[in-house]
C-alpha positions as CSV (number, residue, x, y, z in Angstrom):
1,X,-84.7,10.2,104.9
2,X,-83.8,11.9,101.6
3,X,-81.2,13.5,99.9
4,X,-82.7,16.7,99.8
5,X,-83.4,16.9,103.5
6,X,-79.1,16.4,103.9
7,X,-78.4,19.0,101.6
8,X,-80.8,21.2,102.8
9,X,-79.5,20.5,106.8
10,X,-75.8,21.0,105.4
11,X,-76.6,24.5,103.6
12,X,-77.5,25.9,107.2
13,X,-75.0,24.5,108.7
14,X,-72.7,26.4,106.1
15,X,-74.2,29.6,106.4
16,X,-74.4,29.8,110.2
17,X,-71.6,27.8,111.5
18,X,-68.7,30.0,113.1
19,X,-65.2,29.6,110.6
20,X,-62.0,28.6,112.7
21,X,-58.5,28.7,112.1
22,X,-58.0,24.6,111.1
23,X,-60.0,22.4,109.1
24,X,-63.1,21.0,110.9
25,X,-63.9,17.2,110.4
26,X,-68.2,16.9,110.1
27,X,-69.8,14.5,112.1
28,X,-73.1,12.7,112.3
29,X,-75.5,12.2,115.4
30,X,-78.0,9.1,115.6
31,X,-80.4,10.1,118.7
32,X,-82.0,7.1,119.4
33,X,-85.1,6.0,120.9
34,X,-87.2,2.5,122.7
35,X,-84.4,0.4,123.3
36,X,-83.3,-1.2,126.2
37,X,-79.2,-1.5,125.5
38,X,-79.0,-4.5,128.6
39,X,-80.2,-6.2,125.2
40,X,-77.8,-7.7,122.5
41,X,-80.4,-7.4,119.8
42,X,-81.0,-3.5,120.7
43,X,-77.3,-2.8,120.3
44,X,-75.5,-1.3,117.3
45,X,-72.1,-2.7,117.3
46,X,-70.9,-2.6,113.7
47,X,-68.4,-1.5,110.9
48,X,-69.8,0.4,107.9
49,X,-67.8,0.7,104.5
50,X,-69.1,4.4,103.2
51,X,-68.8,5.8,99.8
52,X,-66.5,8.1,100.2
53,X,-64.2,8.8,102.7
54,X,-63.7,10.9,105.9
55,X,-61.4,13.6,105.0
56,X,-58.9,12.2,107.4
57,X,-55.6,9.7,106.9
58,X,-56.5,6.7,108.6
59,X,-53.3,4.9,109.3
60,X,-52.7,1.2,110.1
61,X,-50.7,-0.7,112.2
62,X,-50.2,-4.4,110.4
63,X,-48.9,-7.7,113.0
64,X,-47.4,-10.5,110.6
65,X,-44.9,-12.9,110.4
66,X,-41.7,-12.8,108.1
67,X,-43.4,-14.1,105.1
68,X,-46.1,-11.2,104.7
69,X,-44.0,-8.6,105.7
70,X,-42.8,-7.4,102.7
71,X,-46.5,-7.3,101.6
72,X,-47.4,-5.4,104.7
73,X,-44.5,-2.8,104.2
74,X,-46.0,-2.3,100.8
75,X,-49.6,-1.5,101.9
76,X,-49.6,-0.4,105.4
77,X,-47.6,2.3,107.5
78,X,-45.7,0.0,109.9
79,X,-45.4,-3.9,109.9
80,X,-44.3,-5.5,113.0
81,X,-43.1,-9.4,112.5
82,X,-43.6,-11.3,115.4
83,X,-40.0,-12.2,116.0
84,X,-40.2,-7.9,117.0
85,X,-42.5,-8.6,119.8
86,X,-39.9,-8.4,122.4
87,X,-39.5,-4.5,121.8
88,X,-42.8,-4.4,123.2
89,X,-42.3,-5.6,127.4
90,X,-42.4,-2.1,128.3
91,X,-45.7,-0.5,129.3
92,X,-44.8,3.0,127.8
93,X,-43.7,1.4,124.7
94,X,-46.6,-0.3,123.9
95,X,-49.2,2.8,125.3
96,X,-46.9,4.9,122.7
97,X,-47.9,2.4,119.4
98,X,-51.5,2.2,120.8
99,X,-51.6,5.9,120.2
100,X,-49.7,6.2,117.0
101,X,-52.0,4.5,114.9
102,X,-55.7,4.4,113.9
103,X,-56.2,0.7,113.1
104,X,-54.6,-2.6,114.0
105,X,-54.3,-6.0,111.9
106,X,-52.9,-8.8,112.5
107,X,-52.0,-12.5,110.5
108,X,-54.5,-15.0,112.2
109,X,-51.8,-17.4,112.9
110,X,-50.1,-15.0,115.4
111,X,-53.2,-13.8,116.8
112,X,-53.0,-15.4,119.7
113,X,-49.6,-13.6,120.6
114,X,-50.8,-10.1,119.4
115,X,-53.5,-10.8,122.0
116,X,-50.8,-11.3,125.0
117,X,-48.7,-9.0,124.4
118,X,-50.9,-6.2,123.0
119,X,-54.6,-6.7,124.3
120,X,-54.5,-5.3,127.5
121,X,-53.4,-1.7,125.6
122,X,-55.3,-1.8,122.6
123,X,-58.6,-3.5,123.8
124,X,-59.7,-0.5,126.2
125,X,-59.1,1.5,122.9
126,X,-61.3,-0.1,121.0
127,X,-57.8,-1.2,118.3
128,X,-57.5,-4.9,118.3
129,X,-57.9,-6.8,115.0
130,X,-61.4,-7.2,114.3
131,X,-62.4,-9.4,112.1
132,X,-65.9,-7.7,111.2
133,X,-63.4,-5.5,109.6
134,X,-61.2,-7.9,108.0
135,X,-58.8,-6.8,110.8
136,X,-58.0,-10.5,111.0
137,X,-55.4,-11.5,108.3
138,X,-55.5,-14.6,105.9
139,X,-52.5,-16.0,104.4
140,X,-53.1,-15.0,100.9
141,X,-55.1,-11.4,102.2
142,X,-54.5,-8.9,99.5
143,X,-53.2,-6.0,102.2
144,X,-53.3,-3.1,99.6
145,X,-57.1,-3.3,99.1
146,X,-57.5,-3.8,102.8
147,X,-55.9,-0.7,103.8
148,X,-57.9,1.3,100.5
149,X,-60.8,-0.2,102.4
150,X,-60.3,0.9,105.8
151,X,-59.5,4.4,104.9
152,X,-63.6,4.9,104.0
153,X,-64.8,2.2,107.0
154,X,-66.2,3.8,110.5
155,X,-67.3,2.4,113.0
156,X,-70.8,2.2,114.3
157,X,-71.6,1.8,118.2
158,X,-74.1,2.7,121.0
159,X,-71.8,1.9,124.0
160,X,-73.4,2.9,126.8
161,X,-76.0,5.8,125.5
162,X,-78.8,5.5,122.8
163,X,-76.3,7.4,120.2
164,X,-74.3,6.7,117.6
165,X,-71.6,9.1,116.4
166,X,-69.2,8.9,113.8
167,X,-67.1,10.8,111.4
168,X,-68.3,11.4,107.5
169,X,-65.9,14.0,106.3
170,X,-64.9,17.6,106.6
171,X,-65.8,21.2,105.8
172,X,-63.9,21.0,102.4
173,X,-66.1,17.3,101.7
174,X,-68.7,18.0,98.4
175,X,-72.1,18.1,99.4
176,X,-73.3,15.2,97.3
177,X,-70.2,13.2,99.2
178,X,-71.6,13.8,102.6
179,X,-74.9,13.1,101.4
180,X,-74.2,10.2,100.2
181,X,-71.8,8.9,104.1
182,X,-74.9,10.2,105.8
183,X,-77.5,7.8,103.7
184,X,-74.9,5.1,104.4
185,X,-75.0,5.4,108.1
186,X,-78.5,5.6,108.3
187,X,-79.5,3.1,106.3
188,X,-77.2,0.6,108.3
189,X,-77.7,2.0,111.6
190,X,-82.2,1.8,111.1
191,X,-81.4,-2.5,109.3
192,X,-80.1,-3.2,112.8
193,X,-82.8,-1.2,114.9
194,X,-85.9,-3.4,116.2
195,X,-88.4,-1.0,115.1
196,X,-86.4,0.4,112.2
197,X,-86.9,4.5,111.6
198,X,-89.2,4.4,114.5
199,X,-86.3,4.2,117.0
200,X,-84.6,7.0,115.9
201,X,-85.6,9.9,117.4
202,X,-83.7,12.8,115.3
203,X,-80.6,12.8,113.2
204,X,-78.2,15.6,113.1
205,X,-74.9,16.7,111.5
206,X,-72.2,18.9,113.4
207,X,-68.6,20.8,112.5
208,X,-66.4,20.3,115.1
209,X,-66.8,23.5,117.1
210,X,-70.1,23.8,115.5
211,X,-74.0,24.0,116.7
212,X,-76.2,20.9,115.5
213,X,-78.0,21.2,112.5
214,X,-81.0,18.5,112.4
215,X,-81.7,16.9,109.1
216,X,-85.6,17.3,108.5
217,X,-85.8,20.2,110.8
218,X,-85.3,23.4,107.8
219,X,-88.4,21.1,105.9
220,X,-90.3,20.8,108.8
221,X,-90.0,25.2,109.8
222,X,-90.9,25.8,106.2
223,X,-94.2,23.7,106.4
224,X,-95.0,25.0,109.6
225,X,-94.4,28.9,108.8
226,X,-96.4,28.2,105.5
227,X,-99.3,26.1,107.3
228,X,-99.3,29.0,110.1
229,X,-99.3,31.9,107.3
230,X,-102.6,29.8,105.8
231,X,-104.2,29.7,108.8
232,X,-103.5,33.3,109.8
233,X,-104.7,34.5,106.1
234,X,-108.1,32.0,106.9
235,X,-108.7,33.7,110.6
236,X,-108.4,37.0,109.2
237,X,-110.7,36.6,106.7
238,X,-113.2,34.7,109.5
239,X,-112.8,38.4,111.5
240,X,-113.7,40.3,108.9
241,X,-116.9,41.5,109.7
242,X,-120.3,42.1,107.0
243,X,-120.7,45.5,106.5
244,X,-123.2,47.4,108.5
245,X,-126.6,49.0,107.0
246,X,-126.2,52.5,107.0
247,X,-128.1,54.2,109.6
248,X,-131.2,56.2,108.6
249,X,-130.8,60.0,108.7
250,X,-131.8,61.3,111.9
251,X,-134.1,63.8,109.8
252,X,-136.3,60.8,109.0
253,X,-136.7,59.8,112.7
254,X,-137.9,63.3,113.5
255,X,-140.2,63.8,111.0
256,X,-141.9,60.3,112.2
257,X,-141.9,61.7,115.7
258,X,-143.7,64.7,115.4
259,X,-146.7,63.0,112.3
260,X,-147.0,60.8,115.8
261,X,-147.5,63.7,118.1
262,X,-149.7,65.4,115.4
263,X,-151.9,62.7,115.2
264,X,-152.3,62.3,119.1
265,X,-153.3,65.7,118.9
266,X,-156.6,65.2,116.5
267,X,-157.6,62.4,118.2
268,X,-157.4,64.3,121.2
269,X,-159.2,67.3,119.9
270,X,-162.4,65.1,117.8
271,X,-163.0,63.6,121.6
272,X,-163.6,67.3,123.0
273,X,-165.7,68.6,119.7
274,X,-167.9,65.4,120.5
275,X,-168.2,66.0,123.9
């Protein structure tokens, strides 16, 4: 995939995607192809650092103990020391921070806690502290870059369908910017595929209430109208037929006509003189 096939791919989809009244985020669709996702080693499971970032606030959600929650206050948009984990025995209370934020970390020393008291709400959503994010906290973790980090990190995954979707900014992203988020996710998404490009079947890029708009696909017309206005031009030239040898004038047939009945005549009449 290149650059110019993005850029191309996001120029449709700027001219023919319907406007709305809010601010639409612009997604990207891996269709993939050939792999049998019972399979570890066919699955995409992964986090992916992008150049830029998504056009959305992704807040975070830190779990720490009393000496790194000053550090955590500074950098993220709650801390939660584990001497606070009792506010958290109610269901509703729990399901209601689950919600509220967009990433969860967590000190590694209490992560067996976090686990207990938080697992069963953030697991089915996909928010514990994951350390293939650096969700998992070190003593000395510097927590500002962390959450600068996170704010350009999505996540990658095929679940339970041969697709992989995820956020790369919005309708007032730069061009080049989503260019540059699309190359990212491709590039990482093909490294972990078996067969690399060839198990992707199409990629695409979508507004939120928007059609999909294949990258490749405004190259690909353009070759094919041009290759079918070649061939056209080529056939028409085949049908062009020689021109035809004019027809002799019809005088000229008659005059041979009658020197033939002329000379049927003598021959008849030099028989009858002889006779």
């Amino acid at each position: 995939m290149d650059k110019t096939q993005i850029l191309a791919a996001l120029k449709e989809l700027r001219e023919t995607s319907p406007k709305r009244n809010f601010k639409q985020s612009l997604d990207i669709i891996l269709n993939l192809r050939g792999l049998d996702l019972k399979k570890p080693e066919h699955q995409v499971n992964m986090f992916v650092a992008l150049p830029y970032g998504t056009g959305k606030k992704i807040s975070v959600c830190a779990f720490v103990d009393s000496d790194m929650e000053p550090r955590a206050k500074e950098a993220c948009d709650e801390a939660i020391t584990l001497e606070q984990f009792e506010r958290f025995k109610l269901k509703s209370v729990v399901k209601k921070l689950a919600a509220k934020y967009d990433v969860f970390i967590a000190q590694a020393s209490i992560m067996p806690k976090v686990a207990t008291v938080f697992g069963r709400y953030l697991g089915p959503r996909g928010k514990m502290p994951n350390p293939k994010m650096g969700g998992v906290l070190a003593p000395n973790a510097n927590l500002k870059q962390l959450c600068a980090g996170l704010q350009k990190t999505v996540y990658l995954v095929t679940k339970n369908e041969p697709t992989v979707k995820c956020r790369i900014g919005n309708e007032d992203s730069k061009d080049e910017e989503i260019a540059e988020n699309v190359m990212a996710v491709y590039s990482s998404v093909v490294s972990k595929l078996p067969n690399d490009v060839e198990n992707v079947k199409s990629t695409m890029i979508k507004l939120t209430m928007g059609p999909a708009f294949s990258i490749g696909a405004v190259e690909k017309d353009k070759k094919e109208r041009g290759s079918k206005g070649k061939s056209k031009h080529k056939l028409a030239l085949l049908n062009q037929k020689e021109p035809k040898e004019p027809n002799e004038p019809k005088e000229k047939k008659v005059s041979e006509t009658e020197e033939k009945k002329a000379s049927k005549k003598e021959e008849s009449k030099s028989k009858q003189d002889k006779q």
